[in-house]
N, CA and C of each residue as an Amber inpcrd file, in Angstrom:
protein
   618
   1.3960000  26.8220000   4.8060000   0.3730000  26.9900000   3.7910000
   0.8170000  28.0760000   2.8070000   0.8450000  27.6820000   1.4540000
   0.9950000  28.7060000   0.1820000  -0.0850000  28.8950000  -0.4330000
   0.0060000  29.9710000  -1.1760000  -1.2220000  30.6960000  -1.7840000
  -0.3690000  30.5100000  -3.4360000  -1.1970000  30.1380000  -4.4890000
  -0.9760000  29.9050000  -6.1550000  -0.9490000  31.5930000  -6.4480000
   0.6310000  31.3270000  -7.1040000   0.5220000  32.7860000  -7.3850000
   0.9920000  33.1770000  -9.4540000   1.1390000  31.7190000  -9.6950000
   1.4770000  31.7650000 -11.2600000   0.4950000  32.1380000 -12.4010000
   0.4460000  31.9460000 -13.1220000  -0.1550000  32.6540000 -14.5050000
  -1.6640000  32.4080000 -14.3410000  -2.1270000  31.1990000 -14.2840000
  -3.6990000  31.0130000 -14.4980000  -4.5820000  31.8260000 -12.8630000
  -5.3790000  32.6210000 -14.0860000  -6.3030000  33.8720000 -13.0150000
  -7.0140000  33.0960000 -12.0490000  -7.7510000  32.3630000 -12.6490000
  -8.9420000  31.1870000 -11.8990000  -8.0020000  30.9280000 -10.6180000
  -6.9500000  30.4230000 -10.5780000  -6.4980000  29.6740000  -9.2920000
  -5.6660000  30.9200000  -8.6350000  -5.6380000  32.2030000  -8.6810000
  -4.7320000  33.4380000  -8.0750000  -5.6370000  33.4740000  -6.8440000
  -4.4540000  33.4440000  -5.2570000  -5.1910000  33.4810000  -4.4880000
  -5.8430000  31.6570000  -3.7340000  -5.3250000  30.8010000  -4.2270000
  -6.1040000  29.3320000  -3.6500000  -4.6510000  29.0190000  -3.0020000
  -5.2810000  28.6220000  -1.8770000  -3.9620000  27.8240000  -1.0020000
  -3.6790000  26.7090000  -1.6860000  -2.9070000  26.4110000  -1.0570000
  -1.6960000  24.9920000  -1.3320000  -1.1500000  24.6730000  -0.3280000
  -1.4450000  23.2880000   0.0240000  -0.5480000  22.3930000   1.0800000
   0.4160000  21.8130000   0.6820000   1.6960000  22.2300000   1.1450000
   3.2770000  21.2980000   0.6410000   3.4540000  20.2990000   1.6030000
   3.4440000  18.8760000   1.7320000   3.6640000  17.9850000   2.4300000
   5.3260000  17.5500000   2.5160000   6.1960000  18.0650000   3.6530000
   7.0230000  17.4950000   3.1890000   7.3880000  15.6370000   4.0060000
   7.8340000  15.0040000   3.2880000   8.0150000  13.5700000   4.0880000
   9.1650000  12.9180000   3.9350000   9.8250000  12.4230000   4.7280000
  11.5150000  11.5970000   4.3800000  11.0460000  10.3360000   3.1170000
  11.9810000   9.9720000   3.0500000  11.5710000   8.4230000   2.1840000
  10.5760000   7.7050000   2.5460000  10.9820000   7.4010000   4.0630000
  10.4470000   6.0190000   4.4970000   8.9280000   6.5620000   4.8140000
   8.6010000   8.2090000   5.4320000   7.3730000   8.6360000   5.1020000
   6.5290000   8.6500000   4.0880000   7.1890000   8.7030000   2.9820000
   6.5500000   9.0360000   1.6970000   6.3280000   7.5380000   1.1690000
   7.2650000   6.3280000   1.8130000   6.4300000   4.6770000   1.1300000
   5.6080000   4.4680000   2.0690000   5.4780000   4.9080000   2.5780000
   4.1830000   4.7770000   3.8820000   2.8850000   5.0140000   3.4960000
   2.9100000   6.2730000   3.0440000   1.8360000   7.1840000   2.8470000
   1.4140000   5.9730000   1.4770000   2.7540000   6.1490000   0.3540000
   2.0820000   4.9910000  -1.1310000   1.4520000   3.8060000  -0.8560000
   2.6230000   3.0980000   0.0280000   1.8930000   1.4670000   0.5790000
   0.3410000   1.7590000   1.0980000  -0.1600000   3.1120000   2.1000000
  -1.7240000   2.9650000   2.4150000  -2.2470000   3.7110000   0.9950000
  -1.5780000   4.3180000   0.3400000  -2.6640000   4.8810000  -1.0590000
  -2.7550000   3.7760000  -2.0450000  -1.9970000   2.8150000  -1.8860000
  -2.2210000   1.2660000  -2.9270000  -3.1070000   0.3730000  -2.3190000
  -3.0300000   0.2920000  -1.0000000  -3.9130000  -0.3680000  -0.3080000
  -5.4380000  -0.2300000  -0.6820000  -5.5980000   1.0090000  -0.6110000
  -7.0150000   1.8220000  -0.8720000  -7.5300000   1.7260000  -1.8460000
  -6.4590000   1.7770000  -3.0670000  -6.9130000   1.9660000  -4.0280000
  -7.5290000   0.2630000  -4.5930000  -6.9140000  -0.5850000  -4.4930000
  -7.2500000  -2.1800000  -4.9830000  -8.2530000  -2.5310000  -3.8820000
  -7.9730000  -2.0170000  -2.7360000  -9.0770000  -2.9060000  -1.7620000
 -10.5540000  -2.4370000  -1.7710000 -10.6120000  -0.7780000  -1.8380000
 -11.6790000  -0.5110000  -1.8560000 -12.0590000   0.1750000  -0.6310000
 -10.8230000   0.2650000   0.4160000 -10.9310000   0.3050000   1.8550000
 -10.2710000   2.1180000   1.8430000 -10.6440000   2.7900000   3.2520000
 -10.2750000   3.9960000   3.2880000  -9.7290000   3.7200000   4.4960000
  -8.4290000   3.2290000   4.2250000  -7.3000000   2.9950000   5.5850000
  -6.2620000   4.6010000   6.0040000  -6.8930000   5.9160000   5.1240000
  -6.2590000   6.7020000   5.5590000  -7.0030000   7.3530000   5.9220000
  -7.9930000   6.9420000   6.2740000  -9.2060000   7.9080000   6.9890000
  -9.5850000   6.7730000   8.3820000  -8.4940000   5.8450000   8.7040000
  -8.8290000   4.9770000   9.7590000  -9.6280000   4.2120000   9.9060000
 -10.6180000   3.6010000   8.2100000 -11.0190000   2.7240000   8.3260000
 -10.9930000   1.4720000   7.3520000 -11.2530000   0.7040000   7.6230000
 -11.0630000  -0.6310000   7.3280000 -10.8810000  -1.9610000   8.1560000
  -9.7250000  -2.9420000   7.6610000  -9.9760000  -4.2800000   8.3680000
  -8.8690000  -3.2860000   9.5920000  -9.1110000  -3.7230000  10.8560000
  -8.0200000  -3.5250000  12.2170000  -7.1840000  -3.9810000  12.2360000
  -7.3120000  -5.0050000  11.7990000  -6.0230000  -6.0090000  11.3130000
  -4.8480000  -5.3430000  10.2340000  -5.3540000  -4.7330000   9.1980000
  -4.4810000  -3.9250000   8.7940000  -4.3420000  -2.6130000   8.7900000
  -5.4210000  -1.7620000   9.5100000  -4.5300000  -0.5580000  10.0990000
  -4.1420000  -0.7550000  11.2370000  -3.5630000  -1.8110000  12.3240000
  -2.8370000  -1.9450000  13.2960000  -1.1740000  -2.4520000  12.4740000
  -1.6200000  -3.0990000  11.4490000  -0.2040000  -3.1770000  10.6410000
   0.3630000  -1.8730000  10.3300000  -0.1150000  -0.8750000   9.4090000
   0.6980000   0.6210000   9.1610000   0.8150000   0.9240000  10.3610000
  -0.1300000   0.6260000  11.4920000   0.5660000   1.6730000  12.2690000
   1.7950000   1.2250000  13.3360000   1.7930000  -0.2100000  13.2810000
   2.9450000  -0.6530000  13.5870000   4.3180000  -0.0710000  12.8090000
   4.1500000  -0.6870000  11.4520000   5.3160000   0.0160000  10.4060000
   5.3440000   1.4800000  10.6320000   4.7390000   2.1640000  11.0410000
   4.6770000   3.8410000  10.9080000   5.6150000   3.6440000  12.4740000
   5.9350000   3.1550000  13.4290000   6.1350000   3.6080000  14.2100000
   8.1240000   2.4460000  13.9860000   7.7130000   1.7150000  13.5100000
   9.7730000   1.0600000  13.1690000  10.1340000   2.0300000  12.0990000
   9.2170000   2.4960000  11.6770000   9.8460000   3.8310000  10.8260000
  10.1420000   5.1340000  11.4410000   9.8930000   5.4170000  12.4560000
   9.8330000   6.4760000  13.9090000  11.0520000   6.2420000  14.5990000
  11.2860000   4.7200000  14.7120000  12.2580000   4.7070000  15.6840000
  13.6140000   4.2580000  14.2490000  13.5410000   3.9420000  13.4370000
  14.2560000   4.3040000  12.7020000  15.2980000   5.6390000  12.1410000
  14.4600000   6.5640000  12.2780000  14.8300000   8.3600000  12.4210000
  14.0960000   8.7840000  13.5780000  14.2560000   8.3850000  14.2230000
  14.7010000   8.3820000  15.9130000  13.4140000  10.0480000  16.0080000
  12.1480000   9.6270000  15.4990000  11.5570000   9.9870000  15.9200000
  10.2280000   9.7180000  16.7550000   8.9850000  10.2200000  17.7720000
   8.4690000   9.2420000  18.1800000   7.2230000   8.3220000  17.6930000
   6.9080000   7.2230000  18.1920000   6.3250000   6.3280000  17.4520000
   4.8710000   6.6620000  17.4420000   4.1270000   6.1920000  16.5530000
   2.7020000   6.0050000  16.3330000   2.0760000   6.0010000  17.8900000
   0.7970000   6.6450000  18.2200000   0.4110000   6.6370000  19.5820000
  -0.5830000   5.3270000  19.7410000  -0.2600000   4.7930000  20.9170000
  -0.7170000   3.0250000  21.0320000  -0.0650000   2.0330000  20.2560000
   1.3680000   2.0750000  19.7990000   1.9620000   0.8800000  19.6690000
   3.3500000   1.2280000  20.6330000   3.4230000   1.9250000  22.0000000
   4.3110000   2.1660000  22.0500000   5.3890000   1.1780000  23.0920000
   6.5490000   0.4190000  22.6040000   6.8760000  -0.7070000  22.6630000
   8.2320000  -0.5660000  22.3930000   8.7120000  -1.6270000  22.4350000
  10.2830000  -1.2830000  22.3060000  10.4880000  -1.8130000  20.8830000
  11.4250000  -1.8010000  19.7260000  11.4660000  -1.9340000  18.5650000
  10.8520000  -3.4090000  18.0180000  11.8940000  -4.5600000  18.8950000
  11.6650000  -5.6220000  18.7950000  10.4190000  -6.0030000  19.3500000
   9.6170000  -5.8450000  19.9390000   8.5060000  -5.8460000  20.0790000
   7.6000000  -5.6980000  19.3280000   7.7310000  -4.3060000  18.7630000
   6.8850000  -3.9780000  18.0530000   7.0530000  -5.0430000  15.9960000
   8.4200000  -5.2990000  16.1150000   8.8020000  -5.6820000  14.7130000
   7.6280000  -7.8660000  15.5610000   7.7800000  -7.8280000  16.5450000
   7.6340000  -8.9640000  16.5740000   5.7780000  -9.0530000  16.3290000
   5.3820000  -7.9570000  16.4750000   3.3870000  -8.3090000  16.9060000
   3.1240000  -7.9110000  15.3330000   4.4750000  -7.4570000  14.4680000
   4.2670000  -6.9850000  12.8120000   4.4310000  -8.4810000  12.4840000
   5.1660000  -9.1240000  12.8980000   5.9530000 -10.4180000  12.0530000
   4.1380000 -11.4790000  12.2260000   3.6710000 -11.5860000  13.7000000
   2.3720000 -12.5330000  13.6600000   1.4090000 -11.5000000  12.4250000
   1.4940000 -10.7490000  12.3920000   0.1320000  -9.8450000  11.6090000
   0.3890000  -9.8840000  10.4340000   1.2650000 -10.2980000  10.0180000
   1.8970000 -10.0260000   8.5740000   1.7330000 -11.8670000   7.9880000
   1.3900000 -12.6470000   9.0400000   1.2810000 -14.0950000   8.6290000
  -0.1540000 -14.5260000   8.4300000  -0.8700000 -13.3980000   9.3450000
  -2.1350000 -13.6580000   9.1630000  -2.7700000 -12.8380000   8.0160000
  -2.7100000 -11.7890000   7.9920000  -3.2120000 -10.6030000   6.5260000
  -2.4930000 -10.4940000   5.1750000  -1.2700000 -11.0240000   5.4900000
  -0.5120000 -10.7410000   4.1100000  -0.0150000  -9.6340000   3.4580000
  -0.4120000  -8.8000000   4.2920000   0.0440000  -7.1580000   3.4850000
   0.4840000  -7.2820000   2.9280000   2.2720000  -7.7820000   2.9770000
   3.4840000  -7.7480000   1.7610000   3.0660000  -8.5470000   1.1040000
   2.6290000  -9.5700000   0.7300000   1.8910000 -10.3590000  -0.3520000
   1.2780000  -9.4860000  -1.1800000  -0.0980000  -8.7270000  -0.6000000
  -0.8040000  -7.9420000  -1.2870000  -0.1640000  -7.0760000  -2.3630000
   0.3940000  -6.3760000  -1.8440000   1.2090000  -5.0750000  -2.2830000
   2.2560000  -5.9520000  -3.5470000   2.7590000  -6.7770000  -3.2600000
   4.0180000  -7.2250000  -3.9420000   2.7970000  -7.6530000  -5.3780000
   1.3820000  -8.3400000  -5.2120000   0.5360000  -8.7660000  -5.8340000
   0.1200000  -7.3620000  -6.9890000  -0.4980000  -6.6020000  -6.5720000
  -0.9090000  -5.4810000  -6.9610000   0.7340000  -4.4200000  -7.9620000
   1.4430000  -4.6830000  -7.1540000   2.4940000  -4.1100000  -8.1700000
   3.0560000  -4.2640000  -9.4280000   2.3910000  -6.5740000  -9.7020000
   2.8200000  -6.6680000 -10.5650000   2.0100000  -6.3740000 -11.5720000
   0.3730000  -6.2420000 -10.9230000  -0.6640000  -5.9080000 -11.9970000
  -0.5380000  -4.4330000 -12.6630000   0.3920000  -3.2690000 -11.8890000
   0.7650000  -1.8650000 -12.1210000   1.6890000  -2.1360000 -13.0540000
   2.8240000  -3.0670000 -13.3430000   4.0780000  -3.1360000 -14.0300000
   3.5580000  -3.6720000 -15.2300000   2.1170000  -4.8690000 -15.6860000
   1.8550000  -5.1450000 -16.5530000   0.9530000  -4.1650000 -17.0780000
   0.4300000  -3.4950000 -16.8660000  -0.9260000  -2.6580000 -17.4010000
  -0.0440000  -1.1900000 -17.3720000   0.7710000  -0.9070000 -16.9020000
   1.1920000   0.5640000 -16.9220000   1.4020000   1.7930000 -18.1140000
   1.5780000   0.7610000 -19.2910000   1.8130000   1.7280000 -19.7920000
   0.3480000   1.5580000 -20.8000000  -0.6610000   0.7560000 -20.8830000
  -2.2480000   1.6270000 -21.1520000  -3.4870000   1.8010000 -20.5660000
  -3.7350000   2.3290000 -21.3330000  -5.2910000   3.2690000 -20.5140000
  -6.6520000   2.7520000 -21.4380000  -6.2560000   1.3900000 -21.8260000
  -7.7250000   0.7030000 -22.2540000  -8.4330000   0.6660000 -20.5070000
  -9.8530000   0.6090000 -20.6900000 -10.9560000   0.6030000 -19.3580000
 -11.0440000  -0.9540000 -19.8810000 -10.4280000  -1.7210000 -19.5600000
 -10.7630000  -3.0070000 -19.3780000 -11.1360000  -3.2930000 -17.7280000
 -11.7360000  -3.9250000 -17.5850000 -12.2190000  -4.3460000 -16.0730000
 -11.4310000  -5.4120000 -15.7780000 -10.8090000  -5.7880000 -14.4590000
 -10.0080000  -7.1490000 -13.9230000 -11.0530000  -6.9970000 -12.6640000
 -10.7810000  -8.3900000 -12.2410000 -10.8300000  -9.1950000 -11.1870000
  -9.1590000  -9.7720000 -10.7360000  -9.1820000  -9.7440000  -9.3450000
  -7.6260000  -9.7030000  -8.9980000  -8.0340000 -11.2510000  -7.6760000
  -7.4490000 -12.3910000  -8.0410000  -7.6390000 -13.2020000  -6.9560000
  -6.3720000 -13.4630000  -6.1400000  -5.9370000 -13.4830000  -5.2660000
  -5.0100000 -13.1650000  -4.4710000  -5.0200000 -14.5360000  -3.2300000
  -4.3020000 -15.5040000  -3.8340000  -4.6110000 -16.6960000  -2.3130000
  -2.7960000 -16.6850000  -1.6790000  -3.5150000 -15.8810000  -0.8280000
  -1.8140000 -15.5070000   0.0590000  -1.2380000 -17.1520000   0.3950000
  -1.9070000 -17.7480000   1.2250000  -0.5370000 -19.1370000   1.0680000
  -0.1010000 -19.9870000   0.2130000  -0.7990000 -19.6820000  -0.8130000
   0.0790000 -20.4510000  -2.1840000   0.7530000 -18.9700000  -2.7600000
   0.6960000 -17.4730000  -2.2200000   1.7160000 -16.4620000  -2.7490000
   1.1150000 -16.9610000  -4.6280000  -0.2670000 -16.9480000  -4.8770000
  -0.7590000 -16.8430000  -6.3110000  -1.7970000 -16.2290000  -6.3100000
  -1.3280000 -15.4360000  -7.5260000  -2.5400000 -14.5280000  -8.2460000
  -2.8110000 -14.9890000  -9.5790000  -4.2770000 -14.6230000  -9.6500000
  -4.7830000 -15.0790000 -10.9240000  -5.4200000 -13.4880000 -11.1400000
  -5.1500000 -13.4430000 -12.5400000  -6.2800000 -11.9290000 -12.9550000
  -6.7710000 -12.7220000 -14.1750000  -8.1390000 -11.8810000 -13.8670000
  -9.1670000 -12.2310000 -15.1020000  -9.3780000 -11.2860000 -15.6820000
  -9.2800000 -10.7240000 -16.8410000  -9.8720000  -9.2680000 -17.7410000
 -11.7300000  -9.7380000 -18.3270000 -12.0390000  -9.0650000 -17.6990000
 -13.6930000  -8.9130000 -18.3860000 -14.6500000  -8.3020000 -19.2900000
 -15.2930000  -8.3640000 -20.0090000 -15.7280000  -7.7710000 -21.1030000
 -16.8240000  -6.4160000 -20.5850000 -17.7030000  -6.4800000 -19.6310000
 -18.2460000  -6.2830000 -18.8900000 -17.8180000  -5.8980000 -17.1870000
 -18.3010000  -4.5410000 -16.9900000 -18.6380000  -4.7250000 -15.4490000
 -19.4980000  -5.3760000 -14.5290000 -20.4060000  -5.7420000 -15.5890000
 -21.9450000  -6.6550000 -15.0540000 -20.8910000  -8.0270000 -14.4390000
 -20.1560000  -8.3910000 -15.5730000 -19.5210000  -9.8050000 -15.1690000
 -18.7450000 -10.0540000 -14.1360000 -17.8490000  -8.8450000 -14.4200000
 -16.2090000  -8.5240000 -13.1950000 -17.6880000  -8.4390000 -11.7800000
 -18.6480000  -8.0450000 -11.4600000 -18.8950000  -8.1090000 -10.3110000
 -19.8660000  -9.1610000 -10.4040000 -20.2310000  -9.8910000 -10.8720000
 -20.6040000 -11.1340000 -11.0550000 -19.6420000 -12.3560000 -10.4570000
 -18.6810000 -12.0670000 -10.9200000 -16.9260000 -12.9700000 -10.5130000
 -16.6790000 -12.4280000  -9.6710000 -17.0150000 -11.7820000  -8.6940000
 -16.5770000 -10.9540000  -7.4310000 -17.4200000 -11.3550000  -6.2530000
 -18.4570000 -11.5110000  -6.7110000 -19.4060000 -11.8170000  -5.7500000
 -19.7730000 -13.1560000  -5.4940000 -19.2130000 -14.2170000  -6.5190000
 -19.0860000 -15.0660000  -6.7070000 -17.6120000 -15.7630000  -5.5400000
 -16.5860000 -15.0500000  -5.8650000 -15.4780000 -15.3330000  -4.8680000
 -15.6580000 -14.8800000  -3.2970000 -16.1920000 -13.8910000  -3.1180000
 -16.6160000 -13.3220000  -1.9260000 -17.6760000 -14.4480000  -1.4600000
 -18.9020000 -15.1120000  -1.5520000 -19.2600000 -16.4060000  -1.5720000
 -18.8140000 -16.9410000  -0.8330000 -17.3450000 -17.6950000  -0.9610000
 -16.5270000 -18.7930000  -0.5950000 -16.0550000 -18.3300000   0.9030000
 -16.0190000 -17.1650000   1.4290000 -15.6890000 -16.5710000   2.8300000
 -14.8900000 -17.2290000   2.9780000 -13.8030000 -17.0830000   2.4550000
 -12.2180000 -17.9840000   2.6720000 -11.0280000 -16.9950000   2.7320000
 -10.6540000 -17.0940000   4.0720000  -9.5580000 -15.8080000   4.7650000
  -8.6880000 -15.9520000   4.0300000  -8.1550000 -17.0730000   3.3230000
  -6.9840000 -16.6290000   2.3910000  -7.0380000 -16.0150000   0.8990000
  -8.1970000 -15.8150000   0.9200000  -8.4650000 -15.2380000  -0.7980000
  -8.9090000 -13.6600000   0.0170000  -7.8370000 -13.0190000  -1.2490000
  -8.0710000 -11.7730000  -1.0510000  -8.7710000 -10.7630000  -2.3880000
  -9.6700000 -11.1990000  -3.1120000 -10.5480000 -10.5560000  -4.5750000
 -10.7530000  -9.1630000  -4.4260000 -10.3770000  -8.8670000  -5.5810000
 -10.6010000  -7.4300000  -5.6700000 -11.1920000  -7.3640000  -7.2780000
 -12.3740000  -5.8320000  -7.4170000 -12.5740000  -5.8790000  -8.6000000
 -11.4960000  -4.3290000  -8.9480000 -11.2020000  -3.7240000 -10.3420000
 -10.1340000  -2.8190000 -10.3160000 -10.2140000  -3.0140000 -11.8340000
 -10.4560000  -1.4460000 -12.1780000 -10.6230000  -0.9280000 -13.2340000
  -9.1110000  -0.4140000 -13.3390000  -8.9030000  -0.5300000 -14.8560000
  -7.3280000  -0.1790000 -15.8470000  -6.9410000   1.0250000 -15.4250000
  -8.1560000   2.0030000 -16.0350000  -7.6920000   3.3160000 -15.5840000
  -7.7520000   4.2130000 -14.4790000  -8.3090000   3.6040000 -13.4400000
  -7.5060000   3.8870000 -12.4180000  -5.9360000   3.7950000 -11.7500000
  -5.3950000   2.1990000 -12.3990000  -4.3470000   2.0890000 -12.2090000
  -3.6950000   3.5960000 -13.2150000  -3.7440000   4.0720000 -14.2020000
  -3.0160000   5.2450000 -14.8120000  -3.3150000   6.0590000 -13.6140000
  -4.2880000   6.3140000 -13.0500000  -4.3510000   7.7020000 -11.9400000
  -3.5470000   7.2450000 -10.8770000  -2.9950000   5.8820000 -10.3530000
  -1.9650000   6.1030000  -9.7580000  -0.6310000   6.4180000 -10.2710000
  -0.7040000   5.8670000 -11.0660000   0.5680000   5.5980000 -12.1870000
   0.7250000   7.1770000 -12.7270000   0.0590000   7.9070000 -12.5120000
  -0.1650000   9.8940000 -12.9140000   0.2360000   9.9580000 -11.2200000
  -0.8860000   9.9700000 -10.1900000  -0.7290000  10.7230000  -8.8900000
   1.4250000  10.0680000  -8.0100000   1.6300000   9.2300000  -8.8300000
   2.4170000   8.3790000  -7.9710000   3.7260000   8.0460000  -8.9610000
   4.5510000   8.9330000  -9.6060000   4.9500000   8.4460000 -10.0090000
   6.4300000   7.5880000 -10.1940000   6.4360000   7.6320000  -8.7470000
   8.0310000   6.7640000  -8.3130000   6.9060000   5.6710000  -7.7170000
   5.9310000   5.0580000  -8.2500000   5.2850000   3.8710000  -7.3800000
   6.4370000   2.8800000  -7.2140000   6.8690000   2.2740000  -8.2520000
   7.7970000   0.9340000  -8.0260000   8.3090000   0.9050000  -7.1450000
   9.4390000   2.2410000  -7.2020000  10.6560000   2.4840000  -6.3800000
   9.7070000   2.5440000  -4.7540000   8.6890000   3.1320000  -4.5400000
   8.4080000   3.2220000  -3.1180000   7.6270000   2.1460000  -2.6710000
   6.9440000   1.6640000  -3.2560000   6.2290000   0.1140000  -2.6240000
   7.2500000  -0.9630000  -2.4210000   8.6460000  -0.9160000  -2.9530000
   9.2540000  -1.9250000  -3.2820000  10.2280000  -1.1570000  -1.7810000
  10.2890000   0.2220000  -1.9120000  11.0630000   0.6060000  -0.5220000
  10.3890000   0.0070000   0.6570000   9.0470000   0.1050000   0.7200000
   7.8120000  -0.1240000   1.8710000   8.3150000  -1.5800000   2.1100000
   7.7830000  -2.3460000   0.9750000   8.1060000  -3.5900000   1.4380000
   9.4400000  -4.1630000   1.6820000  10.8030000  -3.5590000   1.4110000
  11.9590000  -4.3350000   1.5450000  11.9110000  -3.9050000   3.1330000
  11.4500000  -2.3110000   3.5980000  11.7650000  -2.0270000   4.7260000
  10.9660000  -3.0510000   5.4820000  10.0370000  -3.4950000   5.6870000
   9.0360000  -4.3300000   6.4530000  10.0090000  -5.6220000   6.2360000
   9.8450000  -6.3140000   5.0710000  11.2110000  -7.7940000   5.3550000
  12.5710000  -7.7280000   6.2450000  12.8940000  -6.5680000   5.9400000
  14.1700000  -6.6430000   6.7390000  13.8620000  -6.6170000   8.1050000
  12.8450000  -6.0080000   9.0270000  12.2220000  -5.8660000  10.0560000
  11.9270000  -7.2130000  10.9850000  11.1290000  -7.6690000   9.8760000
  10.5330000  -9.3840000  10.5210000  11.1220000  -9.9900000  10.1660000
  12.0350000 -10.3100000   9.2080000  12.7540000 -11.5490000   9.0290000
  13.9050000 -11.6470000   9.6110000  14.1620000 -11.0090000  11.1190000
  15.1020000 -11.3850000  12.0060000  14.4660000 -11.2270000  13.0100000
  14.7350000 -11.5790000  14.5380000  14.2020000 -11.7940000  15.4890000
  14.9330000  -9.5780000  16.3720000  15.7640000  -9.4890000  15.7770000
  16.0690000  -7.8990000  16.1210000  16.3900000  -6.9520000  14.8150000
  15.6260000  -6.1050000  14.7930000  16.0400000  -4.9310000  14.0220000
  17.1910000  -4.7560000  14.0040000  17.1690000  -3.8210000  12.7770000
  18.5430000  -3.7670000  12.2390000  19.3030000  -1.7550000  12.2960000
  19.7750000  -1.5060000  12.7660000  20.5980000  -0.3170000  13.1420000
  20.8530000   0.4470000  11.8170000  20.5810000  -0.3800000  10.6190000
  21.2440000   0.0970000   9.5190000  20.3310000   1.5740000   8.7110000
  20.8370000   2.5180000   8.6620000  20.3870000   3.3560000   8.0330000
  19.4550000   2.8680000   6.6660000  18.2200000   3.7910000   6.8810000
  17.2060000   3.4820000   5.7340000  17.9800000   4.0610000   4.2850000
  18.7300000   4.7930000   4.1960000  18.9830000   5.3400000   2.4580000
  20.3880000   4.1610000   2.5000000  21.5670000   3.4600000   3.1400000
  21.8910000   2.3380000   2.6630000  21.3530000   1.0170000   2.5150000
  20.2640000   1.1750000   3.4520000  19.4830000  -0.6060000   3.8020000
  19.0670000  -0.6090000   2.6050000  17.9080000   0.4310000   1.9920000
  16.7430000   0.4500000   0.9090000  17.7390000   0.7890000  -0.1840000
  19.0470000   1.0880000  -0.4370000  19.4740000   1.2200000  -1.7340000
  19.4650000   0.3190000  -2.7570000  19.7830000   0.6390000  -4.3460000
  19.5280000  -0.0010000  -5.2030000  17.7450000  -0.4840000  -5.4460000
């Protein structure tokens, strides 16, 4: 713990928490602060669907045994194991869908800060998104509540205001580079039947 000790009087004297985290910590932490932020869900306060905080905490722990440190408490399993109960969970929820979904809506809107309102429809087994921009918030949750309606596990709707995406796009600003780390690390994981030995700063390069 540090105490602010630079020019402005007001803050002389206020602690400060320095977090430090490796890579694969720090796309961890982004992948659940993107999560949160589009879903609406507080998966870093342990709640939400189980279904997907049993996913991070699976990934939190092939990221453990990756830098051979120890794993998440209650997934504790041998690698392939654990990459294998990620590979069924990841067919049923879609996480990497999600995320890969939501990134492209960050890459198109990133660089303004009009408050336009979207609706984000997300049908993981056709891997399609549709966004709608709305004139109105009355409407965007009008079209929200409307899709929510249909109680259909493969539609994943979200409503998500512009400028929030800038407050990640401010709080976050290697997003690309680390959601895109999160998710290559998770593909490489499940899309073989054994993990892979390969160091995270050559696997995730480029």
């Amino acid at each position: 713990m540090y105490e602010y000790g630079a020019s402005k009087r007001e803050y002389q004297g206020l602690r400060i928490e320095l977090q430090v985290r490796t890579l694969l910590q720090h796309a961890w932490a982004t992948a659940v602060e993107t999560m949160d932020l589009f879903s609406r869900s507080e998966l870093k306060y342990g709640k939400g669907d189980p279904d997907v905080l049993r996913f991070f905490a699976l990934v939190g722990s092939l990221m453990a045994y990756e830098e051979e440190t120890a794993p998440v408490p209650g997934t504790h399993a041998s690698a392939e194991e654990v990459a294998d109960e990620l590979r069924r969970l990841e067919a049923s929820v879609g996480v990497l869908d999600r995320l890969r979904g939501y990134a492209s809506i960050v890459s198109e809107h990133a660089k303004t800060d009009r408050r336009n309102t979207l609706t984000l429809e997300l049908w993981r087994s056709e891997s399609r998104l549709t966004v709608t921009v709305h004139e109105t918030l009355a409407e965007a949750e009008a079209r929200l509540t409307e899709l929510e309606a249909q109680d259909d596990d493969n539609l994943d709707a979200v409503l998500i205001n512009i400028a929030r995406i800038s407050q990640l796009r401010d709080a976050y600003p290697n997003y690309f580079a680390d959601t895109g780390r999160f998710t290559d690390f998770v593909t490489s994981r499940i899309s073989e039947p054994e993990t892979s030995g390969v160091s995270p700063n050559l696997a995730l390069s480029g």
